[in-house]
GUKOLVEX-634382 format. One line per 8 residues: number of its first residue (from 1); their letters; for each residue x, y, z negated of C-alpha. Coordinates in steps of 0.001 Angstrom, whole numbers, plus 500000, padded with zeros to 6 digits. Layout:
NUM) A) X,Y,Z ~ ...;
This chain:
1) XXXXXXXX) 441719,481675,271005 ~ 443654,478389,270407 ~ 447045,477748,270895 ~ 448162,476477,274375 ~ 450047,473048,273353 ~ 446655,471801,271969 ~ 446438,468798,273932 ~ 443330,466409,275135;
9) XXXXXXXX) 443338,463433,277110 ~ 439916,462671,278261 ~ 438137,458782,279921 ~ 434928,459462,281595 ~ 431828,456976,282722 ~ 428817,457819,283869 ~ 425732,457804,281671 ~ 422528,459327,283215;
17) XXXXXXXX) 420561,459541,279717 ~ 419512,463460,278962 ~ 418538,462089,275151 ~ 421170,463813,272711 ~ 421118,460900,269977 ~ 423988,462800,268449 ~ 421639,464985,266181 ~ 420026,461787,264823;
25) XXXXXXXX) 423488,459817,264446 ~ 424040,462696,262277 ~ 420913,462579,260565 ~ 421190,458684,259536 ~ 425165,459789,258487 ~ 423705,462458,255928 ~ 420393,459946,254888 ~ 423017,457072,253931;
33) XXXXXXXX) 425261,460335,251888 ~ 422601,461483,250603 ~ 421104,457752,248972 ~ 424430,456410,248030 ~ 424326,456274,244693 ~ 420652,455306,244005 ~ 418999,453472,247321 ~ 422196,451580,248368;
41) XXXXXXXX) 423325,451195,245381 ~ 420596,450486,242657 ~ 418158,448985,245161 ~ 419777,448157,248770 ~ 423285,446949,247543 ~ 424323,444871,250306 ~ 427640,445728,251548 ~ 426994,444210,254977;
49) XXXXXXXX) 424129,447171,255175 ~ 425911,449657,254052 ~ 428639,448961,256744 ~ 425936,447972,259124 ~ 424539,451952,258863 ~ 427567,453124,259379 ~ 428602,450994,262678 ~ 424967,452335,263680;
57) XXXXXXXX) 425876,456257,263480 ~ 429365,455483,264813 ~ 428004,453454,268244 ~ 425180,456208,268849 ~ 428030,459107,268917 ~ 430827,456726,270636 ~ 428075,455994,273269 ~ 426152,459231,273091;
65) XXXXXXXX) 425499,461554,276674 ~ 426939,464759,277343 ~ 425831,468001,279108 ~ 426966,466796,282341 ~ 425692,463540,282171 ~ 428435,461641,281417 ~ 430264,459838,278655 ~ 434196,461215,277612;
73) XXXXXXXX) 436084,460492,274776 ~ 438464,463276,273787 ~ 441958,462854,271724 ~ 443638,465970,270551 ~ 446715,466341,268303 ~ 444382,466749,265257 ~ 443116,463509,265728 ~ 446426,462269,265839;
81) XXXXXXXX) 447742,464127,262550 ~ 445442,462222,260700 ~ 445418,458826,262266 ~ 449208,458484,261514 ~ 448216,459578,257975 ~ 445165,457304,257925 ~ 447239,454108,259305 ~ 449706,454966,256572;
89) XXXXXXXX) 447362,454728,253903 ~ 446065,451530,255354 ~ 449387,449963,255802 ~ 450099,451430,251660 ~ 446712,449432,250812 ~ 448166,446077,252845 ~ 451479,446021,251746 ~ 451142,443539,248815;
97) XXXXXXXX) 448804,441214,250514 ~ 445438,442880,248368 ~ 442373,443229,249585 ~ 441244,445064,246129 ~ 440344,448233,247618 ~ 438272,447456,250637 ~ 435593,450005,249634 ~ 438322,452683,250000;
105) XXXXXXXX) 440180,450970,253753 ~ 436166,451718,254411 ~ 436301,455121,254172 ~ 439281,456052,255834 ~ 439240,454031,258153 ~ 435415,454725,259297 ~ 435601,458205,258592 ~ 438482,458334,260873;
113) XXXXXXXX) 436598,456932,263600 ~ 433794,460019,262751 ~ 436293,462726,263036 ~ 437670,461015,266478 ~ 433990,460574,267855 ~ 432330,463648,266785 ~ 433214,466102,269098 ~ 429456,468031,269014;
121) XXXXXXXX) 428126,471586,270059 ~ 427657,473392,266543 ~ 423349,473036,267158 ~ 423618,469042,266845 ~ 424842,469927,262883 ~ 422012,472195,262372 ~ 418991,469502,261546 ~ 421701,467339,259275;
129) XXXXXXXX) 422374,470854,257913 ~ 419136,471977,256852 ~ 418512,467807,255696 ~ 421233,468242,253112 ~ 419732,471179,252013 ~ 416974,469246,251157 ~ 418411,466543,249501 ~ 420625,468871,247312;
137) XXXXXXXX) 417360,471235,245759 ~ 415712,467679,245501 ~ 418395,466537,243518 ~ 419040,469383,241532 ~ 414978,469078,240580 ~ 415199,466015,239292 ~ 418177,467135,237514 ~ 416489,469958,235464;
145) XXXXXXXX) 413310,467878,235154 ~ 415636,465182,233402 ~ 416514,467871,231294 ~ 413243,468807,230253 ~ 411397,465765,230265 ~ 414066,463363,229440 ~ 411412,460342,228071 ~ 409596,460562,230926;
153) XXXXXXXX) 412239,460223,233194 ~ 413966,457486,232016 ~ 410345,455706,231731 ~ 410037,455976,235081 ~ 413440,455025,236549 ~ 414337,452378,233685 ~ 412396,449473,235051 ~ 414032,449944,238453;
161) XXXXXXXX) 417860,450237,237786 ~ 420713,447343,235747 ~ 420743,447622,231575 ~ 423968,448290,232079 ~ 422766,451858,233835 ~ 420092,452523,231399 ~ 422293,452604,228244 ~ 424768,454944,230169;
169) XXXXXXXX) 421900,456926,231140 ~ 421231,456831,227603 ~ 424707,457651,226429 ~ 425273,460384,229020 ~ 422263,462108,227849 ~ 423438,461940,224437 ~ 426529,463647,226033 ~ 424274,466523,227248;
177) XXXXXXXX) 424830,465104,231098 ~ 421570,465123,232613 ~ 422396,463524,236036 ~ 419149,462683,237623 ~ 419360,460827,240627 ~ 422861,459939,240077 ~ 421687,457998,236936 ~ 424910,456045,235474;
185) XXXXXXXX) 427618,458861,238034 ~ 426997,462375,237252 ~ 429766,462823,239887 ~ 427249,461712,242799 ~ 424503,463721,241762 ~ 427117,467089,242052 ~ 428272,465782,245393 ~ 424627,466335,246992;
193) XXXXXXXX) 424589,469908,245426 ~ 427593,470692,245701 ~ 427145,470611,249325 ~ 423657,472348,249333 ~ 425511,475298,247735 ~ 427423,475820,250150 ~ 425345,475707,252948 ~ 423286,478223,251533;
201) XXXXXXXX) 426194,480210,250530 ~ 427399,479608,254131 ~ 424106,480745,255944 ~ 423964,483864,253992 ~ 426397,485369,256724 ~ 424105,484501,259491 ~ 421573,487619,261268 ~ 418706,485256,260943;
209) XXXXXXXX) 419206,483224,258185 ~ 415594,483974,257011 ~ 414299,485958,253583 ~ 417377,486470,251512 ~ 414940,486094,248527 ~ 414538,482358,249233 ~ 418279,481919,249865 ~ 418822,483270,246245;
217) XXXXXXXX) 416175,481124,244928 ~ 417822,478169,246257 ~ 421175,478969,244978 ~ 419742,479645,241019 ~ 418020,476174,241685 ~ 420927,474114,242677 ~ 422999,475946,240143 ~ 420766,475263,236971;
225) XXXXXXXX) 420274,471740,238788 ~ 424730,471465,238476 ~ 425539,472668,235327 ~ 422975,470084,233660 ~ 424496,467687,235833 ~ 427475,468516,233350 ~ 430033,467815,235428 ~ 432356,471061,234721;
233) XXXXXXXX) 435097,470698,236950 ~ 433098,470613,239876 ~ 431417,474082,238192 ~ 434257,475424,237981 ~ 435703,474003,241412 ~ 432232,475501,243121 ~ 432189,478726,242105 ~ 435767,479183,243115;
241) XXXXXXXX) 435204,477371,246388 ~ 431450,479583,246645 ~ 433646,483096,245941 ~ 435983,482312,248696 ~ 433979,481289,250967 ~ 431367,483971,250207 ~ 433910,486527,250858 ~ 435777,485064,254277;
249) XXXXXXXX) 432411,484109,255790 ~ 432275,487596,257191 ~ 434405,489917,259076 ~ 436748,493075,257212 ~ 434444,495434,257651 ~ 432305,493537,255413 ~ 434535,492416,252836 ~ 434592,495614,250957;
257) XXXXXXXX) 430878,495264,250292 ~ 431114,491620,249065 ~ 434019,492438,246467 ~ 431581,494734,245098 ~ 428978,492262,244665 ~ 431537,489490,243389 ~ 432697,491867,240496 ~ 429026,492832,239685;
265) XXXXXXXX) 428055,489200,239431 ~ 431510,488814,237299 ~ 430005,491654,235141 ~ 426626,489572,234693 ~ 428397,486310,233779 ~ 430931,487633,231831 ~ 427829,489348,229879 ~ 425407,485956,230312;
273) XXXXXXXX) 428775,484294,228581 ~ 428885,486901,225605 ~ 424784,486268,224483 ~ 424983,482247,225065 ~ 427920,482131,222925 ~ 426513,484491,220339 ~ 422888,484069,220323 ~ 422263,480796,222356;
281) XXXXXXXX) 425001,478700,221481 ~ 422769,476267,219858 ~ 420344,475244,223042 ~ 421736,471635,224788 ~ 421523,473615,228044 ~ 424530,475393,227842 ~ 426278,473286,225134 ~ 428947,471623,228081;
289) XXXXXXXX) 430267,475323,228884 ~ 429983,476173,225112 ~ 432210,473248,224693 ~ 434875,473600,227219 ~ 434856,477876,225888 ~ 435247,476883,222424 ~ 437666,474063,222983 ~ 439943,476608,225228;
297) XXXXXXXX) 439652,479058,222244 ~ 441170,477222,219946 ~ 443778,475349,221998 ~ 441856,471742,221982 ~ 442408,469472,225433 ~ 439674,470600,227495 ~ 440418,467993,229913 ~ 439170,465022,228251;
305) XXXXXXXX) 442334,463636,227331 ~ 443572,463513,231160 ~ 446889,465412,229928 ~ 447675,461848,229279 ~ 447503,460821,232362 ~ 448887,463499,233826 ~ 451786,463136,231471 ~ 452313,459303,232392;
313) XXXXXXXX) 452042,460128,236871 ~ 454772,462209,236534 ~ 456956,459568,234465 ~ 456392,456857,237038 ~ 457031,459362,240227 ~ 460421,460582,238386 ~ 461358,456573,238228 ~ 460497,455999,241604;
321) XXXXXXXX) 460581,459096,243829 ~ 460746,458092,246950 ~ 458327,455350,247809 ~ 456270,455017,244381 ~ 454977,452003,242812 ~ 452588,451350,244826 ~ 448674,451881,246199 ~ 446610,451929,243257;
329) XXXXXXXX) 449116,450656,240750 ~ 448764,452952,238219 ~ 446144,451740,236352 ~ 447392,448345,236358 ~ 450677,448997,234958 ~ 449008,451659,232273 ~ 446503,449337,231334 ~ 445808,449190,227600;
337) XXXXXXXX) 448770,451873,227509 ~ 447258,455188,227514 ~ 443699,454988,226584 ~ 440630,453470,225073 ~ 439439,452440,228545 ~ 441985,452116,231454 ~ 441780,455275,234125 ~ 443219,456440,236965;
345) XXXXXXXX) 444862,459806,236823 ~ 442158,462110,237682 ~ 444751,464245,239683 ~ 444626,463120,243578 ~ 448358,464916,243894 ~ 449531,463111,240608 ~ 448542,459703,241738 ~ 449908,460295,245432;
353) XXXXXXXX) 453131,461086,244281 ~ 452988,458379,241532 ~ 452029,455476,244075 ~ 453625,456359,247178 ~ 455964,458960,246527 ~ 457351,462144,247939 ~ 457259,459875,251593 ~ 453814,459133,251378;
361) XXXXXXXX) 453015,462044,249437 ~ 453835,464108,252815 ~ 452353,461789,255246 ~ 448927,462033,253108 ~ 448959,465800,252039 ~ 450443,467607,255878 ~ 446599,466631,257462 ~ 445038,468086,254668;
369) XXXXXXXX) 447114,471329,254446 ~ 447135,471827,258373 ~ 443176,471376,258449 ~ 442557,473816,255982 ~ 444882,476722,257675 ~ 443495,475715,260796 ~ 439943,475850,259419 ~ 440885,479027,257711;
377) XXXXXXXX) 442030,480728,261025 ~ 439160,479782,263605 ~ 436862,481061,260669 ~ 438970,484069,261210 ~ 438214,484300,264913 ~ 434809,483513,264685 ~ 433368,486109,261533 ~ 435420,489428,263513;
385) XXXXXXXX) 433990,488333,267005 ~ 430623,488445,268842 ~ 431485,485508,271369 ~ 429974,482740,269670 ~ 426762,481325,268201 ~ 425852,482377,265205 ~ 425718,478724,263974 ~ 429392,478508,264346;
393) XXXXXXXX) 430167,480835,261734 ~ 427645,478843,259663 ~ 429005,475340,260548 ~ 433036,476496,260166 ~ 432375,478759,257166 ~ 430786,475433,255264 ~ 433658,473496,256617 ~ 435698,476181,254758;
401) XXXXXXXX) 434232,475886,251597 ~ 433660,472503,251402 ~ 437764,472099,251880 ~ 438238,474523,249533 ~ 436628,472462,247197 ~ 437675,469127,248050 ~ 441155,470346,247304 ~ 440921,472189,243842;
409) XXXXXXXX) 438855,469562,242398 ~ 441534,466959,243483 ~ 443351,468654,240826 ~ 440589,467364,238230 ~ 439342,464209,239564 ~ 439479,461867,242410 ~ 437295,462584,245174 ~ 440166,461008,247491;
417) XXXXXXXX) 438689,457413,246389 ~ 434970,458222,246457 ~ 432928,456898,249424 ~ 430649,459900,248867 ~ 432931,462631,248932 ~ 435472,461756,251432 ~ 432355,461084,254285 ~ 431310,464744,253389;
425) XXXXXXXX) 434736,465786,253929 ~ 435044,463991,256934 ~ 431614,465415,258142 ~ 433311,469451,257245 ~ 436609,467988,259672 ~ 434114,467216,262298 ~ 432769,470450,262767 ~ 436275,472243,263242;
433) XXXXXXXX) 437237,469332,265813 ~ 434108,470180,267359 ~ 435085,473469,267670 ~ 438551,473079,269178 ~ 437607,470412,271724 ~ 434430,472517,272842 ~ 436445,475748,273369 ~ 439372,474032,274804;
441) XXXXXXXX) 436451,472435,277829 ~ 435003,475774,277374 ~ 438083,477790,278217 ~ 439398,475916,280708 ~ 435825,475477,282224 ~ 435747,479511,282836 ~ 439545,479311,283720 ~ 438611,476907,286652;
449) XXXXXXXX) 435355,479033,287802 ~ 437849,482461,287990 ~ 440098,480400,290050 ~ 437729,479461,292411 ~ 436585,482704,292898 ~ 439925,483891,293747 ~ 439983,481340,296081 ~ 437037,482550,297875;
């Protein structure tokens, strides 16, 4: 199934504990994702707890017990891939003496040690799984019942969060965002459903993924719950990501079946599209999509005057090619240049190439591209074979997607330099590692037993 110069090299000690601690290490990893934005960071905003979470999750799964009753720690060449790329970025953050962008050295760093540690059988993901679900309809909820009781909500949430929150709540609103629990960052509200879409989506494929009725009712509720979010790249990033994935997650003979039901939905939406912008284009409910139609109708900048940005990248990477200008220089040196308010680029493969050129560039983008092939091709394996659990085609299938959407909505924002989004991401590498480790130990497991019995 995998190719034969995947390599491990494997340290053993005994540990005689039959717990598995993994499934709760994972647990704690998606609470802390899942209350970023409003419990550590409105209420609990103590960096030393934040990191002090983390540490927690990463020591339960470093000293976690196997099957056999004892400890390993496994190192493959995708670990490697990514720790040169992750040491590069750290060395790019150090190299003029800064320590400016600690939150982000965070995040690689300690999601590198996830990815390295994580090595789990597919049913330890399941509970954090099905918890994520949860978060995302609960978030989605609140989303549509800031919609719809607006005065209420912010009644209720005002006295707990900064001014400075409520009258970007306020102006947000007035912006027809309705974020919810992401209050002041509609961005971390999407996150949470983002990734509750597709799971669903994901567990669709599965024999016994339960009433399809449900599943369907939990997709139209995390949908209404993201478009009032109003973020509309990550829309527009989600449905792509949700029609790929939708249609991989399964094997050829099923494909045919799920184009059909992809171009009827196309039909519907394309019709939905027709009577909102005719009939409905009025209600605050649709008025962000009404907006970005109308504005690509008649030619306007739909991208909220990132073409500027854009524009300005690609100037600095021309002037310095090789090596760039440096980690997170951009917005310093375009400061009061571009802009009423100073930004970053808002394209992850703009800025890369801007601040540490075609050299870094490479370094940073090869992981990425080799994960997602690699992801892409034991999804393969798995959806047009009967040799493994069912969960596995849910676990790599989500992996899939969430990739998938990780790297078209680089092209929009940056979710490279968001705590919230990388973890996730890290949490969708996991599961392939997982997968490659375990049926490495698994193959060579049933090679030994065969060559014992021909011994006998």
């Amino acid at each position: 199934m995998l190719k034969k110069h995947e390599k491990t090299k494997q340290y053993t000690i005994t540990n005689n504990n039959l717990f598995y601690s993994s499934t709760i290490a994972l647990i704690i990893f998606v609470l802390y994702i899942s209350t970023q934005s409003w419990l550590f960071g409105l209420i609990l905003s103590s960096n030393i707890l934040q990191i002090g979470i983390i540490f927690i999750v990463l020591a339960i799964l470093f000293f976690r017990p196997r099957n056999d009753k004892t400890f390993s720690f496994t190192f493959t060449s995708f670990d490697l891939l990514w720790t040169i790329s992750i040491m590069f970025i750290v060395f790019a953050i150090y190299q003029d003496g800064i320590l400016k962008n600690n939150d982000e050295l965070f995040v690689y760093i300690t999601g590198l040690i996830f990815l390295i540690i994580s090595k789990l059988e597919i049913k330890r993901y399941i509970p954090a799984f099905n918890l994520f679900i949860v978060f995302s309809l609960i978030y989605a909820m609140i989303s549509i019942f800031h919609y719809f009781f607006t005065d209420v909500y912010h009644s209720v949430t005002f006295p707990f969060i900064p001014i400075g929150t409520r009258q970007r709540m306020i102006e947000l609103v007035n912006m027809n965002y309705f974020p919810g629990l992401g209050f002041a960052q509609p961005s971390m509200a999407s996150a949470i459903i983002i990734v509750g879409i597709g799971l669903v989506i994901s567990e669709l494929s599965l024999k016994n993924s339960g009433s399809k009725k449900i599943q369907v009712i939990k997709i139209i509720v995390l949908m209404l719950g993201l478009i009032l979010v109003g973020k509309r790249s990550i829309l527009l990033w989600g449905i792509l990501a949700v029609i790929l994935a939708y249609f991989f997650a399964v094997g050829a003979k099923r494909r045919l079946g799920r184009i059909i039901k992809i171009f009827f939905l196309f039909l519907v939406s394309s019709f939905s599209l027709f009577l909102i912008l005719n009939y409905f284009n009025d209600v605050s409910f649709f008025s962000r999509i009404i907006e970005t139609i109308e504005g690509l109708k008649t030619g306007d900048d739909v991208t909220s005057g990132r073409t500027v940005l854009y524009e300005r990248a690609w100037e600095l990477f021309k002037e310095n090619p090789i090596f760039g200008i440096g980690w997170g220089q951009f917005i310093i040196i375009t400061s009061g240049e571009l802009l009423s308010r100073d930004l970053v680029v808002h394209n992850v493969y703009l800025q890369l190439l801007a601040e540490v050129g075609l050299t870094g560039f490479m370094l940073i983008i090869i992981p990425f591209i080799y994960s997602y092939i690699k992801t892409f091709k034991v999804l393969r394996i798995i959806v047009n074979s009967n040799d493994f659990n069912e969960n596995w085609k849910w676990g790599v299938a989500f992996s899939f997607y969430y990739q998938t959407f990780f790297l078209l909505y680089c092209l929009s924002e940056n979710p490279f330099y968001n705590v919230v989004y990388m973890f996730i991401y890290f949490l969708s590498l996991s599961i392939i590692s997982s997968f490659i480790v375990i049926n490495l130990i698994n193959r060579n497991n049933s090679q030994g037993l065969l060559s014992n019995k021909g011994g006998r």
